[in-house]
TORKOL-4160 file (C-alpha; in steps of 0.2 Angstrom, whole numbers, padded with zeros to 4 digits, m for minus):
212
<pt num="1" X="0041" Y="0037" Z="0020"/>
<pt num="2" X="0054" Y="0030" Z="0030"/>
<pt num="3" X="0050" Y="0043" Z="0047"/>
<pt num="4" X="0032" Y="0039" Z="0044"/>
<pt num="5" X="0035" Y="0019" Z="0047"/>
<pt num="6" X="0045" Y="0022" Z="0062"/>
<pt num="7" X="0062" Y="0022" Z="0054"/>
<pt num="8" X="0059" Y="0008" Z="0041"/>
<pt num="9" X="0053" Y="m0007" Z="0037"/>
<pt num="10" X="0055" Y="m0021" Z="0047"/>
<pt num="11" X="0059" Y="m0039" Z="0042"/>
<pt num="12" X="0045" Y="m0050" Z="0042"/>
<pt num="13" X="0029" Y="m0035" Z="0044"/>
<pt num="14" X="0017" Y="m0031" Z="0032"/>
<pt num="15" X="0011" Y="m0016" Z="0029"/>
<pt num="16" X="m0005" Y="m0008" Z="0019"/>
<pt num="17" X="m0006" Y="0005" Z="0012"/>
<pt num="18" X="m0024" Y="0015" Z="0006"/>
<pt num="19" X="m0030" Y="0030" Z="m0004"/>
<pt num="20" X="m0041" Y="0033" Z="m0017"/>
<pt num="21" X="m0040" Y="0027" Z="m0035"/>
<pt num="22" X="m0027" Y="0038" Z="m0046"/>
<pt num="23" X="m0021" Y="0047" Z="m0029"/>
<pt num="24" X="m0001" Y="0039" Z="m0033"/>
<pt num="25" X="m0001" Y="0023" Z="m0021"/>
<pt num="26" X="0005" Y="0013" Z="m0038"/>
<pt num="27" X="0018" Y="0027" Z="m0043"/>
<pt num="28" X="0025" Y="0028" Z="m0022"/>
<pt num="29" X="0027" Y="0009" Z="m0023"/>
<pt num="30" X="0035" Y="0009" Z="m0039"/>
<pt num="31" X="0047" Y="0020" Z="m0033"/>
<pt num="32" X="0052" Y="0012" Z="m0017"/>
<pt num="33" X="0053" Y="m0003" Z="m0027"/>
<pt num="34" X="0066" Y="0006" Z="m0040"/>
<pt num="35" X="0076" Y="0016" Z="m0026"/>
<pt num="36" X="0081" Y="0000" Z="m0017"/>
<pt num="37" X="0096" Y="m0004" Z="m0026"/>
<pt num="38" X="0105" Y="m0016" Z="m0014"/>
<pt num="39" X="0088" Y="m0028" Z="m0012"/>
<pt num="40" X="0078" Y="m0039" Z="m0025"/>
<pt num="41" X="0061" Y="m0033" Z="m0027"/>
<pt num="42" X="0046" Y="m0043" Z="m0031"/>
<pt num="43" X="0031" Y="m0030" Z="m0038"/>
<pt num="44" X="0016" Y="m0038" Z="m0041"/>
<pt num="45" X="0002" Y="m0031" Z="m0052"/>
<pt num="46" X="m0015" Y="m0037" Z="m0052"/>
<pt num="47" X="m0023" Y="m0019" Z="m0060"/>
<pt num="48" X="m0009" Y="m0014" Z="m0074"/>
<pt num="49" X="0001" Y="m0023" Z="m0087"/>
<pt num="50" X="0021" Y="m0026" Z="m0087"/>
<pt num="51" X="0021" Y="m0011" Z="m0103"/>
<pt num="52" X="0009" Y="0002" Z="m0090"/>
<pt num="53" X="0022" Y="m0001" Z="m0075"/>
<pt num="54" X="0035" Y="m0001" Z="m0088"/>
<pt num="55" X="0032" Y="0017" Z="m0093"/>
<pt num="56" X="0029" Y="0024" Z="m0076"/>
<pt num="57" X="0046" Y="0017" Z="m0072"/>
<pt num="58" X="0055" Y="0026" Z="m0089"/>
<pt num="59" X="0046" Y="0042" Z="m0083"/>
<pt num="60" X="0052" Y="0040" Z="m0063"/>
<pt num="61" X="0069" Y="0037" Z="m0072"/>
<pt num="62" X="0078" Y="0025" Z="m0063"/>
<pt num="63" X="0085" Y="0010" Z="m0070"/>
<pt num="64" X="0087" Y="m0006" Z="m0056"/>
<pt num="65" X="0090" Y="m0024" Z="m0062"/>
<pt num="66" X="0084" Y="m0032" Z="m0046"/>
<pt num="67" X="0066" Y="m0027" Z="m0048"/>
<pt num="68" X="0055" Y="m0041" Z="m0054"/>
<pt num="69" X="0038" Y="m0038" Z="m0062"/>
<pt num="70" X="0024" Y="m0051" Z="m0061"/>
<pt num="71" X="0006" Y="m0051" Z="m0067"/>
<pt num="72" X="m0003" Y="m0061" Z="m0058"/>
<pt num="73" X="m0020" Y="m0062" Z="m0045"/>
<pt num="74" X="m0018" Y="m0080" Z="m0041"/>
<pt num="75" X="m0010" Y="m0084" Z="m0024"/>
<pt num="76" X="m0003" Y="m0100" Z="m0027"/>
<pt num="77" X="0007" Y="m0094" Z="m0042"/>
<pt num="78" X="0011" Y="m0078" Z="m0034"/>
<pt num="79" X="0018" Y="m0090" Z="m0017"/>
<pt num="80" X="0028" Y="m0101" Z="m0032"/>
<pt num="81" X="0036" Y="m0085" Z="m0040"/>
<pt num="82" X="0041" Y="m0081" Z="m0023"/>
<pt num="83" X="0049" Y="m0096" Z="m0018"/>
<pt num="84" X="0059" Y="m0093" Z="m0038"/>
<pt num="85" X="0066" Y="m0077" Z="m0034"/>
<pt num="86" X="0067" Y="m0076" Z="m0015"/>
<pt num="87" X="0064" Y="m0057" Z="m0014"/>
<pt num="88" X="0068" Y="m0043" Z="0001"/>
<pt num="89" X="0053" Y="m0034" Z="m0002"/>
<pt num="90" X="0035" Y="m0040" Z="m0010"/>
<pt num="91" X="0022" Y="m0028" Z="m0016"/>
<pt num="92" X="0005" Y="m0030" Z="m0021"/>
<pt num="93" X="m0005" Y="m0020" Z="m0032"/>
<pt num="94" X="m0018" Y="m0021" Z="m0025"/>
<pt num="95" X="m0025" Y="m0034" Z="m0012"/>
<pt num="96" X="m0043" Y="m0032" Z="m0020"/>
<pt num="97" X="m0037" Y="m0041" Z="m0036"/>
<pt num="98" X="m0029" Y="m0057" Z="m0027"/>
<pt num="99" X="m0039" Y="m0074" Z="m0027"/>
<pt num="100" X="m0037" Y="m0091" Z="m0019"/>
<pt num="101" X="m0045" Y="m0108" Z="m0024"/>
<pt num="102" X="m0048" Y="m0109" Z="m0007"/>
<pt num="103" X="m0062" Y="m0098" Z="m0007"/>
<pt num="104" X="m0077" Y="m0100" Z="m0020"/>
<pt num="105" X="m0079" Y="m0082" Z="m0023"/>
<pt num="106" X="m0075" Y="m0067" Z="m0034"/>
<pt num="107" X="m0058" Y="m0056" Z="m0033"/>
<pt num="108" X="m0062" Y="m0043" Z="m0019"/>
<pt num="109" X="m0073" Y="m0050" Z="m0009"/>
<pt num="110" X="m0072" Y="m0049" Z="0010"/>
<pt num="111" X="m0071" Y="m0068" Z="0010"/>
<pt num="112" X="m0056" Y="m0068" Z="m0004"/>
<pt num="113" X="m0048" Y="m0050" Z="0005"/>
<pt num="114" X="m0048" Y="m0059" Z="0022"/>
<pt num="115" X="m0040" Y="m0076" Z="0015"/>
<pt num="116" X="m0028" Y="m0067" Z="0004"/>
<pt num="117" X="m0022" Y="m0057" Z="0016"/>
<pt num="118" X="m0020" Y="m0070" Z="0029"/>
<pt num="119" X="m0008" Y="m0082" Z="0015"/>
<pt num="120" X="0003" Y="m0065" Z="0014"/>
<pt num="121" X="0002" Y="m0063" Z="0032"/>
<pt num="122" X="0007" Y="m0081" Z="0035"/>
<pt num="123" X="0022" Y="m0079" Z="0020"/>
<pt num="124" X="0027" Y="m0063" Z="0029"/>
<pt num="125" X="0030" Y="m0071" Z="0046"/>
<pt num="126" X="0038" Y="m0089" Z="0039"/>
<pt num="127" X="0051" Y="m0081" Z="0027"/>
<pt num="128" X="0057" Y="m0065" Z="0036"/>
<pt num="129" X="0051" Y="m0055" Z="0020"/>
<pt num="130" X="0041" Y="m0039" Z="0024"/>
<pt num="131" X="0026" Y="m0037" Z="0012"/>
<pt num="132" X="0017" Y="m0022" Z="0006"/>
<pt num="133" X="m0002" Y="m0021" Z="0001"/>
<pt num="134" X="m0010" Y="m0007" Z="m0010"/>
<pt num="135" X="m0028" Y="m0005" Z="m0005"/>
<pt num="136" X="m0042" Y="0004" Z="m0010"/>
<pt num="137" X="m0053" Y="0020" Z="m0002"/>
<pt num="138" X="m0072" Y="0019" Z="m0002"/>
<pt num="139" X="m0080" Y="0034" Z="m0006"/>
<pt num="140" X="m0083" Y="0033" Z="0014"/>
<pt num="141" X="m0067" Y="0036" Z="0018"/>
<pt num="142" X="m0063" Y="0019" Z="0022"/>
<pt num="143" X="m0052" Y="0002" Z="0014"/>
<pt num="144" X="m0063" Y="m0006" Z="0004"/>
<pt num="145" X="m0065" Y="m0024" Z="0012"/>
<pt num="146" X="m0066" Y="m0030" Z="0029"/>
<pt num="147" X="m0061" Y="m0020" Z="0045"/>
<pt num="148" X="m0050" Y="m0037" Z="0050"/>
<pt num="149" X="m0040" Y="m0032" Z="0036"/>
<pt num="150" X="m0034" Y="m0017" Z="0047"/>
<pt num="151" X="m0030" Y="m0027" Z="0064"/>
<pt num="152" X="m0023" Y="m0043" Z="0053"/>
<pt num="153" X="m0006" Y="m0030" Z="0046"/>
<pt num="154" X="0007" Y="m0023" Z="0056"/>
<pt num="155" X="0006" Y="m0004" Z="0049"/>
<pt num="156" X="m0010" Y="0006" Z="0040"/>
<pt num="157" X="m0004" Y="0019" Z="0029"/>
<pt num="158" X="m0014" Y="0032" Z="0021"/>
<pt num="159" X="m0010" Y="0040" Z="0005"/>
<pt num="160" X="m0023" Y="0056" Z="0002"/>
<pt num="161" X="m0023" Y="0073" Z="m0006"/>
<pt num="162" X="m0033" Y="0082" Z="m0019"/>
<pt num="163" X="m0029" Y="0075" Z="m0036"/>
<pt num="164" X="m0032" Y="0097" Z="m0043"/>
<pt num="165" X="m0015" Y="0098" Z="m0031"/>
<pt num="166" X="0002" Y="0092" Z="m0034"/>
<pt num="167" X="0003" Y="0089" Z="m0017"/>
<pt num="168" X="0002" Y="0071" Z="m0006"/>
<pt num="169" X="0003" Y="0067" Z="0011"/>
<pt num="170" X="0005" Y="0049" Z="0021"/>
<pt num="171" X="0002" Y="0047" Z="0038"/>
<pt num="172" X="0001" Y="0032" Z="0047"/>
<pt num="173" X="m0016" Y="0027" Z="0056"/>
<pt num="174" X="m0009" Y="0011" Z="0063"/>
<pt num="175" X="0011" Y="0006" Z="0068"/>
<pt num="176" X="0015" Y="m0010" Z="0079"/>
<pt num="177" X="0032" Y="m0001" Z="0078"/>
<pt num="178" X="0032" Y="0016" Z="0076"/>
<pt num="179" X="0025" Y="0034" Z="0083"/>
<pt num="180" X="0006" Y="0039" Z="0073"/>
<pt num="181" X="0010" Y="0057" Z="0075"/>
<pt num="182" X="0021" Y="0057" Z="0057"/>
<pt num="183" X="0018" Y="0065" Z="0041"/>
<pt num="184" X="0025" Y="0063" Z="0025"/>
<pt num="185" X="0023" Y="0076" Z="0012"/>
<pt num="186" X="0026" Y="0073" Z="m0006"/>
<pt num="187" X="0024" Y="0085" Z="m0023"/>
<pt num="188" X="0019" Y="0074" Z="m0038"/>
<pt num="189" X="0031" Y="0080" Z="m0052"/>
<pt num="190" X="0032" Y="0074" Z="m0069"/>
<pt num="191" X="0048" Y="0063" Z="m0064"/>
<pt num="192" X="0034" Y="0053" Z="m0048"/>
<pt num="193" X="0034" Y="0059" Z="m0033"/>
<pt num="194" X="0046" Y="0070" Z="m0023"/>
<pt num="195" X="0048" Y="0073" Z="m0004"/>
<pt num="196" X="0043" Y="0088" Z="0003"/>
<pt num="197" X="0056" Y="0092" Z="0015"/>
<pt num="198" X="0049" Y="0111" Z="0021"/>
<pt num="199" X="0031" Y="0108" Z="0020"/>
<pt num="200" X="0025" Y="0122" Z="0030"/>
<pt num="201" X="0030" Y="0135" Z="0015"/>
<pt num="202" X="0019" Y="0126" Z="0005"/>
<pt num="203" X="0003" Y="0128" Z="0016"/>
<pt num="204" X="0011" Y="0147" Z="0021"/>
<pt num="205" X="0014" Y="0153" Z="0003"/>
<pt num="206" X="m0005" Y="0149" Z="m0003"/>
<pt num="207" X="m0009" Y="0167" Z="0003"/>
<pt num="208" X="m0009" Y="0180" Z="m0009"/>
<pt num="209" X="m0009" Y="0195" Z="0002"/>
<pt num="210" X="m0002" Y="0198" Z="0021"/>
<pt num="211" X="m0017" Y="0189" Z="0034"/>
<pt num="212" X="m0013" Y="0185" Z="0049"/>
């Protein structure tokens, strides 16, 4: 994940990342989340419960102290929380769930994605904290809400594969400051997700019999 940003997340950016519903998005930010020992994590979910996450977390098997879990959609609350704990790293889950008074309109609208986006954005930039978005695949191929979404976040990540394979890969569509040509592969296990340090042995071991 780290070669795939460009070496790392840098203060202040904010980055989305998009794949299809159930690919792993939740279970690869739970686990940056739970790896960063040295920094205070601020995990927000909009689509599970604290007892979901909770499990996922006993089944990736890491204990950290300084990970915070909230519930919450609501921008403002989420902005007060934030102000509370003063985290190194925000994540959302997912962007489509966010809402603010500001804008008379459901969760997940283009209207609501836009604005909600934009607070992060502007919460990103002011207080030095990077922020990471989950979003959503359409059945197209494309994140679910507006195309400004894309051009308003410093790095778009996409998280696909083939949910009858164990196997994952994240590549980065968009880097203010990074390389695009990188490619992360990951094996979901049963302990969440593992790096795949010699992915050409998977794609080469497939073949039964000798073929050119």
């Amino acid at each position: 994940l780290n070669r795939v940003l460009g070496g790392g997340m840098v203060m202040g950016s904010i980055v989305l990342i998009g794949g299809e519903p159930g690919i792993g998005k939740s279970t690869l930010m739970l686990q940056v989340a739970l790896n960063m020992m040295d920094k205070k994590i601020l995990y927000i979910s909009g689509e599970e419960s604290q007892q979901q996450i909770k499990m996922r977390a006993d089944r990736i098997g890491i204990q950290n102290d300084k990970c915070y879990l909230l519930n919450e959609t609501f921008t403002d609350s989420i902005f007060k929380h934030c102000k509370e704990v003063e985290p190194d790293l925000v994540i959302i889950d997912s962007i489509q769930t966010l809402h603010t008074n500001i804008i008379d309109s459901s969760p997940g609208s283009i209207s609501q994605i836009r604005e909600t986006a934009s607070q992060l954005q502007r919460y990103a930039k002011s207080s030095n904290v990077p922020v990471m978005l989950i979003g959503h695949i359409t059945k197209d191929g494309n994140l679910a809400g507006p195309k400004v979404l894309e051009h308003m976040v410093d790095t778009v990540l996409y998280f696909e594969g083939d949910t009858q394979s164990s196997f994952r890969l994240i590549r980065a569509f968009k880097n203010r400051f990074g390389a695009i040509n990188e490619l992360g592969v990951f094996a979901m296990t049963e302990k969440g997700l593992r790096e795949v340090s010699n992915p050409s042995a998977i794609f080469l071991a497939r073949h039964e019999e000798e073929v050119p």
